[in-house]
VOPAGU-2260 file (C-alpha; in pm, 1 decimal, decimal comma):
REM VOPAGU-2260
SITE   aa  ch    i         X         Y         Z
SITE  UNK   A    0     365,2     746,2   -2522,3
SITE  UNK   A    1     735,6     868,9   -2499,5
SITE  UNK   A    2     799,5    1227,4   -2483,8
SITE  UNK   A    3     979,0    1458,3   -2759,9
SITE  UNK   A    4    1289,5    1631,1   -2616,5
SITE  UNK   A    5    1331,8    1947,7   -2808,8
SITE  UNK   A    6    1709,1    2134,1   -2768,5
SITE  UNK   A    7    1656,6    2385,4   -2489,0
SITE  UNK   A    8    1682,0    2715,4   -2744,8
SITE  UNK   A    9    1365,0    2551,4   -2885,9
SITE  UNK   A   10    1231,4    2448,4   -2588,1
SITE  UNK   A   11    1239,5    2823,3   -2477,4
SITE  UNK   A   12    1084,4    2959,6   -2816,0
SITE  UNK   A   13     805,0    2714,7   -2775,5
SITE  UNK   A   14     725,8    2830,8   -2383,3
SITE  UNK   A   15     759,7    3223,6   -2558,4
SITE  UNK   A   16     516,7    3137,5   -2832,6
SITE  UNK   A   17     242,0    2957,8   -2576,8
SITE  UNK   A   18     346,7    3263,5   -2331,1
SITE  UNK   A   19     226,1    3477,9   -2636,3
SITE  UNK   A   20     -79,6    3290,5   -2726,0
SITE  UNK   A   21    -222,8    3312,2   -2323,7
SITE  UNK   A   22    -143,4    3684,5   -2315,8
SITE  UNK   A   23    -365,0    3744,1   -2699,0
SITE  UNK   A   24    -619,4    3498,2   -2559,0
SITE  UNK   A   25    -632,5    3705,7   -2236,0
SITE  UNK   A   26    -695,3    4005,8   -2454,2
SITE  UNK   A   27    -971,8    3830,4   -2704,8
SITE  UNK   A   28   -1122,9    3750,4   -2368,0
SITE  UNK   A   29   -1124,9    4118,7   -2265,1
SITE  UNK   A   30   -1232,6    4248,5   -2578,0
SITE  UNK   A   31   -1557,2    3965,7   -2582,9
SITE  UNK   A   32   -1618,4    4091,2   -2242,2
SITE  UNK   A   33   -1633,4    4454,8   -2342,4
SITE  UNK   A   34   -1871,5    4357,3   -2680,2
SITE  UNK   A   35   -2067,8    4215,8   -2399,6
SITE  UNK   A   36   -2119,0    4531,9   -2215,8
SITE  UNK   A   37   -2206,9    4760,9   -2553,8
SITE  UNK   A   38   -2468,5    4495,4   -2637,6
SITE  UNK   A   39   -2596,5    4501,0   -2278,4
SITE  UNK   A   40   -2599,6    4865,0   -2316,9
SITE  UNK   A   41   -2792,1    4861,4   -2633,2
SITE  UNK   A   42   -3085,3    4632,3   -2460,3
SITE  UNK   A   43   -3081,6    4883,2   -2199,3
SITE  UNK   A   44   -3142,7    5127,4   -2474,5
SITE  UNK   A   45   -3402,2    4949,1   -2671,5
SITE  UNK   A   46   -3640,3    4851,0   -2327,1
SITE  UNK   A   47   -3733,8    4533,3   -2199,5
SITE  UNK   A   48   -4016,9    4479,9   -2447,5
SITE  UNK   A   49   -4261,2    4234,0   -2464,8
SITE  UNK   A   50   -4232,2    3803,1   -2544,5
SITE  UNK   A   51   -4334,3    3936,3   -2860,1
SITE  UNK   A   52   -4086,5    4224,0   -2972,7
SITE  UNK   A   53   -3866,8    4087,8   -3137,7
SITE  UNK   A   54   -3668,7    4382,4   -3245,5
SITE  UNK   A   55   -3366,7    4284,6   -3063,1
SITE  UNK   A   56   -3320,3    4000,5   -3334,8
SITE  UNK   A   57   -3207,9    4179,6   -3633,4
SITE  UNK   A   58   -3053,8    3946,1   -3930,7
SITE  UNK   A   59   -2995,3    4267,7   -4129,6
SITE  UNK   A   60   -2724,2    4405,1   -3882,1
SITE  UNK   A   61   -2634,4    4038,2   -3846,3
SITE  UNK   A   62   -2566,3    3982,1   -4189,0
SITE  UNK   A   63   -2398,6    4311,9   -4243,0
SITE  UNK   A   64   -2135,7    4241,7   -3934,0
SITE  UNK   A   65   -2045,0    3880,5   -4123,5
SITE  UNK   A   66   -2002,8    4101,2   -4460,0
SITE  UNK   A   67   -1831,6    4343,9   -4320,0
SITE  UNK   A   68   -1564,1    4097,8   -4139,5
SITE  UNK   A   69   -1529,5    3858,9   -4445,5
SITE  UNK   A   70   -1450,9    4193,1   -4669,4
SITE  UNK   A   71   -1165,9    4275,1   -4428,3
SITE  UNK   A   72   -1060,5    3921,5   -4367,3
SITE  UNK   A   73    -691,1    3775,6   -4430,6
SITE  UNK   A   74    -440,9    3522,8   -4304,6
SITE  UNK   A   75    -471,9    3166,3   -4282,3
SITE  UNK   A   76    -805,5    3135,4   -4077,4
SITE  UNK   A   77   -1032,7    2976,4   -4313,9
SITE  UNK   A   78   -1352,3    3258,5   -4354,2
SITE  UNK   A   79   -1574,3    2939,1   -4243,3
SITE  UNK   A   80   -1408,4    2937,7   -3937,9
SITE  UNK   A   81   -1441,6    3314,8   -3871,2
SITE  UNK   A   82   -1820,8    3288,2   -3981,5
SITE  UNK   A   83   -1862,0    2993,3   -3712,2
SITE  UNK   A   84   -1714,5    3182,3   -3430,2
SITE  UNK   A   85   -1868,7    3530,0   -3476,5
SITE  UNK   A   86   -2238,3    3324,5   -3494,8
SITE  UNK   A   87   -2144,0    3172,1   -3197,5
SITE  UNK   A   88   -2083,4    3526,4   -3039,2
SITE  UNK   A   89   -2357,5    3685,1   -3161,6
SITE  UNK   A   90   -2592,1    3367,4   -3046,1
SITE  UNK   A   91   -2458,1    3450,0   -2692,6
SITE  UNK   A   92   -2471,7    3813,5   -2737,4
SITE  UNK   A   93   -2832,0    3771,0   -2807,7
SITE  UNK   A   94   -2954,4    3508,6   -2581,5
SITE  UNK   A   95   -2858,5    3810,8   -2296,8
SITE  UNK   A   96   -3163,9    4012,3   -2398,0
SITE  UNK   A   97   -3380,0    3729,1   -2480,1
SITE  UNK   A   98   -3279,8    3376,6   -2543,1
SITE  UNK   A   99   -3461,3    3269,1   -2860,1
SITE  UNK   A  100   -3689,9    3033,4   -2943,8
SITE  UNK   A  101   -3670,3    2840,3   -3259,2
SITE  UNK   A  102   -3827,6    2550,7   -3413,8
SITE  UNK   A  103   -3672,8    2332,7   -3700,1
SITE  UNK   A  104   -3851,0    2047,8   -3945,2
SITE  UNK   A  105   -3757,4    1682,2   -3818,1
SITE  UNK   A  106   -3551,9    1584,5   -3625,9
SITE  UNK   A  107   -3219,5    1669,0   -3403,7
SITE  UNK   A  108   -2889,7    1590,0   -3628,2
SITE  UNK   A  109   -3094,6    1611,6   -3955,7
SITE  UNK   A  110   -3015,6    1887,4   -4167,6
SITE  UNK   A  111   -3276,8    2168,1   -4097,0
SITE  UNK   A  112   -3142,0    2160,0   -3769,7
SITE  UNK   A  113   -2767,9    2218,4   -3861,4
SITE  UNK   A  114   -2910,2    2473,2   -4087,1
SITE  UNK   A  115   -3146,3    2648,0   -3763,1
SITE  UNK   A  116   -2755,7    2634,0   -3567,9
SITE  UNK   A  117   -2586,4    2758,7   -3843,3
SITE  UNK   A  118   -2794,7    3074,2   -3808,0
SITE  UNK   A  119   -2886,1    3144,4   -3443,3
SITE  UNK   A  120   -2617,5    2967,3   -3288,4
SITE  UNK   A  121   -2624,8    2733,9   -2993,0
SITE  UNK   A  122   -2727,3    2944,6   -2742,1
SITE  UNK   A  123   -3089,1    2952,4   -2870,0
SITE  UNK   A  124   -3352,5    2708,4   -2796,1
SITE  UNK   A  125   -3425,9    2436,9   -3043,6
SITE  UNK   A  126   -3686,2    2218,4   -3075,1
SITE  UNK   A  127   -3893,8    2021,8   -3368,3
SITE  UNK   A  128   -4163,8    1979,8   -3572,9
SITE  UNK   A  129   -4290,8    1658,2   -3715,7
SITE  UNK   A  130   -4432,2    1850,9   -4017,3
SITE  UNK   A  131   -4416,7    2222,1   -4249,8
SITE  UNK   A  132   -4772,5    2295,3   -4078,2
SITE  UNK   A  133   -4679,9    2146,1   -3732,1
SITE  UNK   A  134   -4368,6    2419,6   -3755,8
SITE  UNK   A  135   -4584,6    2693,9   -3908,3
SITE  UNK   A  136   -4835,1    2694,6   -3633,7
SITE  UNK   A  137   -4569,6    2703,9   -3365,0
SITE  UNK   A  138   -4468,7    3032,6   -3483,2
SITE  UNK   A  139   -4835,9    3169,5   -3568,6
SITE  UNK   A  140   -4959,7    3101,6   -3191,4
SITE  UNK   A  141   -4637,7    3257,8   -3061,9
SITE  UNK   A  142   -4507,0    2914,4   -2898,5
SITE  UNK   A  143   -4145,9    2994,5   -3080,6
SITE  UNK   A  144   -4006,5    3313,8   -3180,2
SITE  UNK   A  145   -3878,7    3162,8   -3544,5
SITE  UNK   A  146   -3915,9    2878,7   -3754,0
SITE  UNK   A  147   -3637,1    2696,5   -3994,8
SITE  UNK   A  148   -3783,6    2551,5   -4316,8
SITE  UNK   A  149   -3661,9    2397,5   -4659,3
SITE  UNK   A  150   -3774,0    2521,1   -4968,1
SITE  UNK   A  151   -3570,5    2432,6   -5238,6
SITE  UNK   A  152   -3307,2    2198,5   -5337,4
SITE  UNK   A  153   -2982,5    2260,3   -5626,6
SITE  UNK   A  154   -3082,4    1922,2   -5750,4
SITE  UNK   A  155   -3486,4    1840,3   -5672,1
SITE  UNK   A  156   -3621,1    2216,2   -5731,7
SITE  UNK   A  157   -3851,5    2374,8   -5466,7
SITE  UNK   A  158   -4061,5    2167,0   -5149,4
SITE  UNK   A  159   -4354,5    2313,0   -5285,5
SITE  UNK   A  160   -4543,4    2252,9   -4913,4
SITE  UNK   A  161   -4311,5    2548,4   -4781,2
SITE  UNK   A  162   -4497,7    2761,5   -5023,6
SITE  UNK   A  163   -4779,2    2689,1   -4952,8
SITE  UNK   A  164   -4834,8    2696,8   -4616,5
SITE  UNK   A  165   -4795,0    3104,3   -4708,5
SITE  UNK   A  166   -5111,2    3098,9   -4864,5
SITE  UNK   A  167   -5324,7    3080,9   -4509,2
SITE  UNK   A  168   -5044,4    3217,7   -4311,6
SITE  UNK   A  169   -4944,7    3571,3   -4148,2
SITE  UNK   A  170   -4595,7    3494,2   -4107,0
SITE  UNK   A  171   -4332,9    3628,2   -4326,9
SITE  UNK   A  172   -3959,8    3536,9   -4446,1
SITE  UNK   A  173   -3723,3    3717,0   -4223,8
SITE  UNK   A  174   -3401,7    3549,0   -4346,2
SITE  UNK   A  175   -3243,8    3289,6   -4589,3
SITE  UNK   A  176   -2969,2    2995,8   -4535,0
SITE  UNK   A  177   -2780,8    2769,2   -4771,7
SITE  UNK   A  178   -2650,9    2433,7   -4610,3
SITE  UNK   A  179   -2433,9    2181,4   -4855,7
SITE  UNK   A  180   -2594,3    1851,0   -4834,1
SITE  UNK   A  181   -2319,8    1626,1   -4804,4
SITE  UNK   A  182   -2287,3    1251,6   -4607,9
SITE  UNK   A  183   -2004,6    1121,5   -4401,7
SITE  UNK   A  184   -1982,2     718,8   -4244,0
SITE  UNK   A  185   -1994,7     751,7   -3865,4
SITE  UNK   A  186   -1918,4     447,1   -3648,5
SITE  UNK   A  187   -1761,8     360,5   -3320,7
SITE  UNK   A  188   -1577,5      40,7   -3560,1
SITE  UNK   A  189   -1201,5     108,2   -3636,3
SITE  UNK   A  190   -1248,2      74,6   -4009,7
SITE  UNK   A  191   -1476,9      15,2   -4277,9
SITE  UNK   A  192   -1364,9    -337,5   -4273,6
SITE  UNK   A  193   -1523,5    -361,2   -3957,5
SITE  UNK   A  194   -1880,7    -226,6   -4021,6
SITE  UNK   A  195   -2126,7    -510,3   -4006,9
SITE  UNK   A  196   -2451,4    -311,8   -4048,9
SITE  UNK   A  197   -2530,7      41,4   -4235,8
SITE  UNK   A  198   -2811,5     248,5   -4091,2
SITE  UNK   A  199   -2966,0     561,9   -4255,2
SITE  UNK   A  200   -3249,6     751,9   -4301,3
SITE  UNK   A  201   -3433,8     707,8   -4681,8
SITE  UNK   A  202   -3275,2     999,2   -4773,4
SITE  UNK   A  203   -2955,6     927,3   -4674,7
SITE  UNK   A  204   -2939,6     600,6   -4850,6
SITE  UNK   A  205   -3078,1     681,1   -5172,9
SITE  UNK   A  206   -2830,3     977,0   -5167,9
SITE  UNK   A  207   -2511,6     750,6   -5124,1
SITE  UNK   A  208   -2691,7     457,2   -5280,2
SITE  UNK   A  209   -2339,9     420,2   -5569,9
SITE  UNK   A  210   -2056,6     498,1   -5288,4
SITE  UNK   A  211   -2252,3     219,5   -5031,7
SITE  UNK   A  212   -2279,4     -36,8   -5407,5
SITE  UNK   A  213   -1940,8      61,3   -5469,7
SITE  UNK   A  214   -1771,1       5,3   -5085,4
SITE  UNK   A  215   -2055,4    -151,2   -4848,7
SITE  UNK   A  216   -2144,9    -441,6   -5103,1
SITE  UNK   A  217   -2190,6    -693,2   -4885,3
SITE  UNK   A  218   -2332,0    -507,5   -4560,1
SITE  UNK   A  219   -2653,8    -526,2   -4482,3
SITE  UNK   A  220   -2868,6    -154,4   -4457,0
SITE  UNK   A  221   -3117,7     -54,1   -4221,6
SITE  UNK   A  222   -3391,3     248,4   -4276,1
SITE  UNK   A  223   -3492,1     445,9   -3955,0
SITE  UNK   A  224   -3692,3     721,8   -3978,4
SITE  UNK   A  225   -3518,5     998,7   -3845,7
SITE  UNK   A  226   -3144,5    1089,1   -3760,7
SITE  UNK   A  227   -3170,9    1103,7   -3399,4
SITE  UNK   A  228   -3226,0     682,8   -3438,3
SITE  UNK   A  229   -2920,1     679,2   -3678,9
SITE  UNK   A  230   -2754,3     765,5   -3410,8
SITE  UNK   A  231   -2933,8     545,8   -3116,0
SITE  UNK   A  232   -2836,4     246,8   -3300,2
SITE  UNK   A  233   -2536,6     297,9   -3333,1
SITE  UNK   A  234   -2459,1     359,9   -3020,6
SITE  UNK   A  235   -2571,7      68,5   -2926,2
SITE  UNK   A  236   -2526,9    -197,1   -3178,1
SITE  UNK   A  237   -2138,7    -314,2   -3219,6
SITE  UNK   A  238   -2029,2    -299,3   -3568,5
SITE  UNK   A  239   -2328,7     -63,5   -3638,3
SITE  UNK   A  240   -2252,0     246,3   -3892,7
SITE  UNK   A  241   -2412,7     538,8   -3980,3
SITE  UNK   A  242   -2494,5     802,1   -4280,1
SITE  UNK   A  243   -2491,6    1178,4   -4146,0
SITE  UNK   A  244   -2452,1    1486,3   -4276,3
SITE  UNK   A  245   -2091,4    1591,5   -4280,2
SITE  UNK   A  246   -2104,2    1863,9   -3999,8
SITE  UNK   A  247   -2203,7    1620,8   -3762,3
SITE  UNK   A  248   -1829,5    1408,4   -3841,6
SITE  UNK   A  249   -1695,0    1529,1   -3495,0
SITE  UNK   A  250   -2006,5    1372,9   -3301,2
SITE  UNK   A  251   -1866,4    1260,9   -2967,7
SITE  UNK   A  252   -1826,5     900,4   -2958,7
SITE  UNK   A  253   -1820,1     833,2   -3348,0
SITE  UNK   A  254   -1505,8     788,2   -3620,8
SITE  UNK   A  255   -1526,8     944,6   -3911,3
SITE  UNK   A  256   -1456,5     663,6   -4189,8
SITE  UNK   A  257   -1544,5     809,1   -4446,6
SITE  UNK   A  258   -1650,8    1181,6   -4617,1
SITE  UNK   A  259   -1850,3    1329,9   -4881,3
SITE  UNK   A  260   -1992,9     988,7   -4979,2
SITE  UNK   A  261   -2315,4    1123,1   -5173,7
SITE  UNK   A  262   -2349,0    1084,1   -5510,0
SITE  UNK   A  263   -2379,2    1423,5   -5651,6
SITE  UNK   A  264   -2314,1    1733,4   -5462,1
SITE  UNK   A  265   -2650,3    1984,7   -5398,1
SITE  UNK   A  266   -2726,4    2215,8   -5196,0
SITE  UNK   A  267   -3044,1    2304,6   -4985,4
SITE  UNK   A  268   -3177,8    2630,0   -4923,7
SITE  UNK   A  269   -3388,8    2708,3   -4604,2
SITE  UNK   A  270   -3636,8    2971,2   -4511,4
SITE  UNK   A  271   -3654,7    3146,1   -4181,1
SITE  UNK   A  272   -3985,7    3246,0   -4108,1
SITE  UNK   A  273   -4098,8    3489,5   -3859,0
SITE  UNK   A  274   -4325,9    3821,7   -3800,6
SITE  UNK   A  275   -4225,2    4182,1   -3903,7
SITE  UNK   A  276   -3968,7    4223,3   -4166,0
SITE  UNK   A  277   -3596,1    4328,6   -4142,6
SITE  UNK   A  278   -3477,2    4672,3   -4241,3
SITE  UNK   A  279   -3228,7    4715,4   -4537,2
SITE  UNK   A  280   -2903,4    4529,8   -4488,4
SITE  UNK   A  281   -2757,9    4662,8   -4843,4
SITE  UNK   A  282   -2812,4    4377,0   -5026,4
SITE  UNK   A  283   -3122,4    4212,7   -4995,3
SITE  UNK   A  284   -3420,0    3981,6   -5154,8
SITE  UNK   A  285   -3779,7    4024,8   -5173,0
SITE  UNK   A  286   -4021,7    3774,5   -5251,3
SITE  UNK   A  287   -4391,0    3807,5   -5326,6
SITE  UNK   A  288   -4624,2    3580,0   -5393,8
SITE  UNK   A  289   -4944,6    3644,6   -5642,7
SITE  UNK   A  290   -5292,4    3537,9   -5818,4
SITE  UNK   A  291   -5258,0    3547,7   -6182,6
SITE  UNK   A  292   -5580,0    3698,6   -6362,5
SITE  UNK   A  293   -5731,4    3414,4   -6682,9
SITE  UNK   A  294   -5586,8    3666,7   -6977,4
SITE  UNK   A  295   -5375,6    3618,8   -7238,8
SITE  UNK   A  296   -5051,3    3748,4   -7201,6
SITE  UNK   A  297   -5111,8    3899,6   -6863,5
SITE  UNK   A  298   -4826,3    3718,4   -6718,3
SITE  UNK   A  299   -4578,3    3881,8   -6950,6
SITE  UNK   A  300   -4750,8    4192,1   -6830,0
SITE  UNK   A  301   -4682,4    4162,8   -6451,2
SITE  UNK   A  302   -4326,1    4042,1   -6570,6
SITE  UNK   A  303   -4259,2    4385,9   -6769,6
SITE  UNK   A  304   -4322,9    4539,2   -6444,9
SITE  UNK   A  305   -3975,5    4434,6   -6321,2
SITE  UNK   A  306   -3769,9    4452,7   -6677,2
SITE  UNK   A  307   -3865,5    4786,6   -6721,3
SITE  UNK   A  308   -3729,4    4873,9   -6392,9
SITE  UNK   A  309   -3411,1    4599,9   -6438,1
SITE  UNK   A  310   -3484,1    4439,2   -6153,6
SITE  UNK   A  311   -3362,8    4080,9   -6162,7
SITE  UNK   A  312   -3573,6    3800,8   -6071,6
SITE  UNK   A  313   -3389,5    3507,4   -5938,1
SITE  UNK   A  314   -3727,0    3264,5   -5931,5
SITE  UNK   A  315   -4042,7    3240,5   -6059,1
SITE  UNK   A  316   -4248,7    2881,6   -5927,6
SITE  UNK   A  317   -4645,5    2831,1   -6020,2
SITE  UNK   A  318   -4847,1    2636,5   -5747,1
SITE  UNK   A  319   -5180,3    2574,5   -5774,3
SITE  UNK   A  320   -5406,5    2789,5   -5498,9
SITE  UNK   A  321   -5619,2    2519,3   -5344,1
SITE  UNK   A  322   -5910,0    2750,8   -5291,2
SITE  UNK   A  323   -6037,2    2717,6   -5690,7
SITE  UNK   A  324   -5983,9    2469,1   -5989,1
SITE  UNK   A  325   -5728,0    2583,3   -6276,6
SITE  UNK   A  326   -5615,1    2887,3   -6025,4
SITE  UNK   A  327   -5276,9    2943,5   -5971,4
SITE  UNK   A  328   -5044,4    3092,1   -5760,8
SITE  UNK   A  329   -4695,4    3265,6   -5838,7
SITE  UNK   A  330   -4400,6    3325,2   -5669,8
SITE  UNK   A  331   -4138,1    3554,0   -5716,3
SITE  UNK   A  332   -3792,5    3648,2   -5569,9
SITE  UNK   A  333   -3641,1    3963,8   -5666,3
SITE  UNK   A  334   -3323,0    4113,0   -5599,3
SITE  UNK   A  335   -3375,3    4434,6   -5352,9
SITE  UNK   A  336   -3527,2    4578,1   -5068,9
SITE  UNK   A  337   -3911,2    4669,7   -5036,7
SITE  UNK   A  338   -3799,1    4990,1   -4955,4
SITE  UNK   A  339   -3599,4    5061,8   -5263,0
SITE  UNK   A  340   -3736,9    5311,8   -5464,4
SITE  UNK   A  341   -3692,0    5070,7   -5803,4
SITE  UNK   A  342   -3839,8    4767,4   -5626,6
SITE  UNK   A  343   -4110,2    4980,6   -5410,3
SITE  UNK   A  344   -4279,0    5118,3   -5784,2
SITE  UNK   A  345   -4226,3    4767,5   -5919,4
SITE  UNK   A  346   -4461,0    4676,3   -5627,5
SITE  UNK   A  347   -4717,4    4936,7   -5617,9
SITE  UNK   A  348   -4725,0    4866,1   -5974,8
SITE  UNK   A  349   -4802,1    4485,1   -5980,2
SITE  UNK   A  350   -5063,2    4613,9   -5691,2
SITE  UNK   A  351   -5229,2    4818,7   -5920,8
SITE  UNK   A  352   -5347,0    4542,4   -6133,9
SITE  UNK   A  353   -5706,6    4521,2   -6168,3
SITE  UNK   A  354   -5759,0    4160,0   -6017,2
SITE  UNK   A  355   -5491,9    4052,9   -5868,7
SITE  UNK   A  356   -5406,2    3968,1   -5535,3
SITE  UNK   A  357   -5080,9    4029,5   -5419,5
SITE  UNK   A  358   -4871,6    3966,5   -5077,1
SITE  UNK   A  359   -4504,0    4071,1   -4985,5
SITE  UNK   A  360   -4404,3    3726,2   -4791,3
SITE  UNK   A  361   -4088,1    3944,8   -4673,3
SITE  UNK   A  362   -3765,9    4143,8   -4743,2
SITE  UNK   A  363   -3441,8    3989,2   -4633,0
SITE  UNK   A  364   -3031,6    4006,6   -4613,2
SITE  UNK   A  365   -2906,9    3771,2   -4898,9
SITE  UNK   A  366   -2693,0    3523,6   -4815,4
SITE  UNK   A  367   -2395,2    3653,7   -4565,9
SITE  UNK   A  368   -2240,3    3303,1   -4499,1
């Protein structure tokens, strides 16, 4: 590749700008090394603790550092990118004190694992669960510090087997994340032209199934079962392309071809589950989960409970309690903190019902990123 001779004035700016960008990057370096020394001062603070104090993990000050930064935030960094780099710190801040554990649903490259990195970071350790009550139990006998779960699609409505694994369990919700479900065409072929067979996962294809109609025609498709194959075969296979989720379009080894090749855009919204429950971050969700009493009218009743107090409820699912026929279970989420007076009355309230059973499943930071 020849080399671009640039006049020697702009020669000279260009070695002053790079001279500039090595001294700032010397001083970012500084600066991370000194946020390293505050947070190693605040472990010192808090005590070694236990495998199981987890109060060095808190997504309420988390979620309040990424509000805080995207308030103040200008220039021409996109606020993605700042998002991705301050998780990244904080995953590494954190993994100093304790390096976390944290289990996902399925399988490595699928999408409850970009959503599991997209809040701890990669300096936690991840590792799977073949199923919701596989991943559930992991956290109950202490074998993982967190667990990352769906529980509701923009498009399909809620996995109703997230819910109820609640039912029988003593974990709680200690955090929320939204991930945009959206496919890309990975292959190490040139071009399209040169893709001789499509793999997927069922999901995948039936997601894309008009783009791969519209473009693939004549290619043959293959199903695997998980993304981690995706990705085996086509490694391995010449001519061999892919479906992935669009975060993973910088996988080493792999073009991207193609982007955003699903049929609809949707979004999927994922559940971490934990013990304990965070403090108040400022803006926060609770949901609860409840028997309804066999009256007329008494769910209007429980439902007056929040309107009279204005509290808005952002869902409201039925599922069926699997300990009695024609029982039901409800679940609510509810803008505010357990701990706000408004929301705490609304609760003690609802409690107060003569027959009915009621659980907090958790209090947690909306949505910071």
């Amino acid at each position: 590749m020849a080399t671009v001779e640039l006049p020697h004035s702009e020669e000279q700016t260009l070695l002053g700008l790079r001279q500039a960008i090595d001294a700032i990057d010397d001083h970012i370096h500084d600066l991370l090394m000194a946020r390293v020394e505050r947070v190693m001062e605040v472990g010192r603070l808090k005590g070694k603790g236990s495998a199981s104090d987890l109060s060095f993990y808190r997504p309420e000050r988390e979620a309040s550092i990424h509000r805080r930064l995207e308030a103040r935030h200008q220039g021409a960094l996109p606020k993605a990118a700042l998002h991705r780099i301050y998780r990244e710190i904080i995953s590494a801040s954190l993994s100093l004190e304790k390096r976390l554990s944290v289990v996902y649903l399925g399988s490595e490259h699928a999408f409850t694992h970009l959503a599991a990195l997209k809040q701890f970071g990669s300096s936690c350790h991840l590792t799977s669960a073949a199923s919701i009550d596989a991943l559930f139990h992991e956290v109950e006998v202490s074998r993982a510090d967190f667990g990352v779960a769906p529980v509701e699609n923009s498009n399909d409505g809620m996995i109703t087997h997230t819910l109820d694994r609640f039912v029988d369990s003593p974990l709680s919700i200690r955090g929320e994340i939204y991930l945009e479900v959206s496919y890309a065409l990975l292959s190490g072929a040139g071009a399209i032209d040169a893709v001789r067979v499509l793999v997927g996962t069922r999901l995948g294809l039936t997601r894309c199934r008009a783009w791969i109609e519209r473009v693939l025609p004549g290619v043959a498709t293959r199903m695997v079962e998980s993304m981690a194959e995706a990705v085996r075969v086509a490694r391995e296979e010449t001519g061999a392309a892919f479906i992935a989720p669009t975060p993973l379009a910088d996988l080493e080894g792999f073009e991207l071809l193609a982007e955003h090749i699903e049929d609809r855009a949707e979004e999927t919204r994922f559940l971490v589950i934990g013990r304990g429950d965070p403090s108040r971050s400022g803006r926060d969700k609770t949901s609860v989960m409840f028997a309804l009493r066999d009256q007329p009218g008494f769910l209007h009743q429980v439902l007056g409970i929040f309107a009279r107090r204005q509290i808005n409820l952002s869902r409201i699912e039925s599922r069926p309690s699997r300990k009695q026929a024609w029982e039901y279970l409800f679940f609510l989420d509810l803008a505010g903190h357990m701990s706000d007076p408004p929301v705490a009355g609304a609760l003690e309230e609802l409690m107060a019902l003569a027959g009915v059973t009621v659980r907090i499943l958790g209090s947690y930071p909306v949505r910071a990123l």
